[in-house]
Each structure stands twice: as structure tokens, then as C-alpha cells.
C-alpha positions as protocol buffer text, in pm:
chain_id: "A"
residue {
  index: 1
  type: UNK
  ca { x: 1603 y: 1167 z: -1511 }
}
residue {
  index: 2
  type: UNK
  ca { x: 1263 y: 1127 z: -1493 }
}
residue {
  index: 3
  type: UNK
  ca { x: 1087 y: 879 z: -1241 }
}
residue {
  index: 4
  type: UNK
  ca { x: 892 y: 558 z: -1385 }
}
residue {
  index: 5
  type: UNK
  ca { x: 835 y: 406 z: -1027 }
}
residue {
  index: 6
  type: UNK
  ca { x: 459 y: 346 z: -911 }
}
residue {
  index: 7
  type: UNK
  ca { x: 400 y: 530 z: -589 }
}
residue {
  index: 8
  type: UNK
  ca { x: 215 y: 281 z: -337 }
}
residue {
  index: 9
  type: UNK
  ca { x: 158 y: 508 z: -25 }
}
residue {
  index: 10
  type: UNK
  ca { x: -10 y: 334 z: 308 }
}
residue {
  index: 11
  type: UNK
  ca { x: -234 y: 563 z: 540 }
}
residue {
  index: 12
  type: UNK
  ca { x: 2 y: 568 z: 899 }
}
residue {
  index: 13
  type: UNK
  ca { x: -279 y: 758 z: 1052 }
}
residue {
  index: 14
  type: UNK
  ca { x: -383 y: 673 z: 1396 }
}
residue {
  index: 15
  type: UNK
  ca { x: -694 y: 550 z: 1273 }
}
residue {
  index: 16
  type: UNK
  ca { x: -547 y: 342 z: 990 }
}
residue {
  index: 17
  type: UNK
  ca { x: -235 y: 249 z: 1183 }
}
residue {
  index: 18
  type: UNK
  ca { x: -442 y: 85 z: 1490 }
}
residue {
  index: 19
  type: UNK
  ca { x: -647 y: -80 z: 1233 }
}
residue {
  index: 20
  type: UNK
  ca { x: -336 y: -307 z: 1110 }
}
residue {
  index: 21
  type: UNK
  ca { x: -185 y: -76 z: 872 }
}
residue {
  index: 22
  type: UNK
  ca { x: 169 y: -172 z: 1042 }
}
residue {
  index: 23
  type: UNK
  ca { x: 106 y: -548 z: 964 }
}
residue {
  index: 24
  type: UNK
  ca { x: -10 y: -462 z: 607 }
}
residue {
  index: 25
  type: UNK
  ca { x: 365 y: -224 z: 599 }
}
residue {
  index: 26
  type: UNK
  ca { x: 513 y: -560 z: 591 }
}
residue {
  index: 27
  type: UNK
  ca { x: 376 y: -758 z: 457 }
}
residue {
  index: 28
  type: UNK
  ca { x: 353 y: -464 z: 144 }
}
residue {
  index: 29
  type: UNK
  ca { x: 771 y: -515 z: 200 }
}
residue {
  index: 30
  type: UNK
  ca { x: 795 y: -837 z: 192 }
}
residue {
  index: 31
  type: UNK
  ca { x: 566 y: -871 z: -164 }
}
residue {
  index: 32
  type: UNK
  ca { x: 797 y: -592 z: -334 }
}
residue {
  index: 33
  type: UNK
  ca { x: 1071 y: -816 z: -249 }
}
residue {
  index: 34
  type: UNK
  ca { x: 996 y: -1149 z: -309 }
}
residue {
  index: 35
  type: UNK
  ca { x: 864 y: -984 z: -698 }
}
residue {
  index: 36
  type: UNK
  ca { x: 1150 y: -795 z: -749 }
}
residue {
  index: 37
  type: UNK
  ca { x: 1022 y: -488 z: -730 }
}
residue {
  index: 38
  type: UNK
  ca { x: 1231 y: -272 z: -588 }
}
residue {
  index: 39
  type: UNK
  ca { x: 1333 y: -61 z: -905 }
}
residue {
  index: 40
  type: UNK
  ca { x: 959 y: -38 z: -1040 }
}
residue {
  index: 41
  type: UNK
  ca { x: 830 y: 106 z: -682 }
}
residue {
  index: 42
  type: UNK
  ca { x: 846 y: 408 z: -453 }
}
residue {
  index: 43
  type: UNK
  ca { x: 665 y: 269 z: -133 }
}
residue {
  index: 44
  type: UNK
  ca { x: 606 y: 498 z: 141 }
}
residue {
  index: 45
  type: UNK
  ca { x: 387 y: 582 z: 443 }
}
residue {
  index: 46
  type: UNK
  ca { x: 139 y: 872 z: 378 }
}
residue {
  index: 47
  type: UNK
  ca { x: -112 y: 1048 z: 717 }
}
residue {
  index: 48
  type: UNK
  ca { x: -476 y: 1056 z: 658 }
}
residue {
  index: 49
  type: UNK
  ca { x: -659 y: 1003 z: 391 }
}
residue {
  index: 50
  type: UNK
  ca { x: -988 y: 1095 z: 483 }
}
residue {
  index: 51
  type: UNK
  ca { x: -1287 y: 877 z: 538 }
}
residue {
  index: 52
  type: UNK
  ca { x: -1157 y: 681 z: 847 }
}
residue {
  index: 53
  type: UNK
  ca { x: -1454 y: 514 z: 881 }
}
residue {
  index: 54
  type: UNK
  ca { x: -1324 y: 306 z: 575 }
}
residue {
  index: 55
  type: UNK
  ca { x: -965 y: 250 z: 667 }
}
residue {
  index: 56
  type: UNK
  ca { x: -739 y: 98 z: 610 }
}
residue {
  index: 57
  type: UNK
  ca { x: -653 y: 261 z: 320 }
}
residue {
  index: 58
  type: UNK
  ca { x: -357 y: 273 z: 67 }
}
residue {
  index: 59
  type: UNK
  ca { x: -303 y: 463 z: -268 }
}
residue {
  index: 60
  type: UNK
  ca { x: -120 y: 273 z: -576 }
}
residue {
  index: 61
  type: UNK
  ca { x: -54 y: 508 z: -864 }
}
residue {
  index: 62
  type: UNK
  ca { x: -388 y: 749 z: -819 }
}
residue {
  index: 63
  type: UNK
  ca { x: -581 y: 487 z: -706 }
}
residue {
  index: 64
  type: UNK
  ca { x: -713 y: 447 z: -336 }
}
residue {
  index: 65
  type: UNK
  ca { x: -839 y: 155 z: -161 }
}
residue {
  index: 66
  type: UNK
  ca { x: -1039 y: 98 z: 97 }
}
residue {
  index: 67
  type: UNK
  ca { x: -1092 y: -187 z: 401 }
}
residue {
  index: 68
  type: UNK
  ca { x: -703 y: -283 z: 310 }
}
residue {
  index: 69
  type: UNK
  ca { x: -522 y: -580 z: 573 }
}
residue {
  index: 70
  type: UNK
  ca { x: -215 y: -823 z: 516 }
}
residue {
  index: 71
  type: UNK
  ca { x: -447 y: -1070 z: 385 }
}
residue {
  index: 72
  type: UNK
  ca { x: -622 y: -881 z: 63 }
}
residue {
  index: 73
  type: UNK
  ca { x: -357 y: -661 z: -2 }
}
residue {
  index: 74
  type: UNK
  ca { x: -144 y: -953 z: -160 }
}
residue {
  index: 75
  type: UNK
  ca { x: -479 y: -980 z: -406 }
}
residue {
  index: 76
  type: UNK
  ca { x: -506 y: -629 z: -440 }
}
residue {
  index: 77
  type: UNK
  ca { x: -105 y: -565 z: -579 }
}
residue {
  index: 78
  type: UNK
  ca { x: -83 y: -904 z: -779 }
}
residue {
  index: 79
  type: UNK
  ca { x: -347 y: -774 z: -994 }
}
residue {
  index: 80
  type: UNK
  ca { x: -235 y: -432 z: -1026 }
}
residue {
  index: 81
  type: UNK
  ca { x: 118 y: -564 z: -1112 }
}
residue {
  index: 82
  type: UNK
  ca { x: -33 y: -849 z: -1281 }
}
residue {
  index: 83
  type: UNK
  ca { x: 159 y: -1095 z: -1139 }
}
């Protein structure tokens, strides 16, 4: 059976972690939820993604994005899901 799901993986590093990546772990949650997204998602917590300096960081499909917080991540998935 072959898996269809996007893979959204969040940096839990120390660096992006202390930066609010735990808010944004939520918040990432609570979006897949209230879209019902569940089925169309594998969401899951990742270490170190390089470049600190430019944290937080998350990964959707092969893409990775930089400077990520509760706030613009909300932006950032309703346009990749277009939503």
C-alpha cells in the first residue's frame, strides 16, 4: 500500500525548540485538525536541520522553511494545502 500522505516534519532541536518550535507543534495540530487533515498528513518532529541561525525551521513535502512561529505557519500551510 503505498503512502500518499505529505510529510510536514518540525525541527525539535534545541535551537529550534527554544525558539517556539513547541508553540508552532500545536498550533501545526490544531490546523491539521480543524482541515481535516489527518488522512492526507504524516506530521512529525525531526532534530536539526542545519543553519540554526535561521530557525525555526520545518520541512513540508521537500520543502524547508525558514524563520517559522505559530503566527506564519497558519499562512505558510493554507497555501501549500490551498485552503
Amino acid at each position: 500500500m503505498e503512502d500518499n500522505r505529505i510529510e510536514i516534519t518540525i525541527c525539535l532541536g534545541s535551537s529550534c525548540f527554544s525558539r517556539g518550535n513547541k508553540k508552532t507543534v500545536d498550533t501545526i495540530k490544531q490546523y491539521i485538525a480543524e482541515n481535516h487533515l489527518e488522512e492526507k498528513v504524516y506530521f512529525h518532529g525531526g532534530h536539526c536541520f542545519g543553519s540554526c541561525e535561521n530557525g525555526p525551521k520545518i520541512k513540508i513535502a521537500e520543502n524547508i522553511y525558514e524563520h517559522v512561529d505559530q503566527n506564519n505557519v497558519i499562512d505558510l500551510m493554507a497555501k501549500f494545502f490551498d485552503l
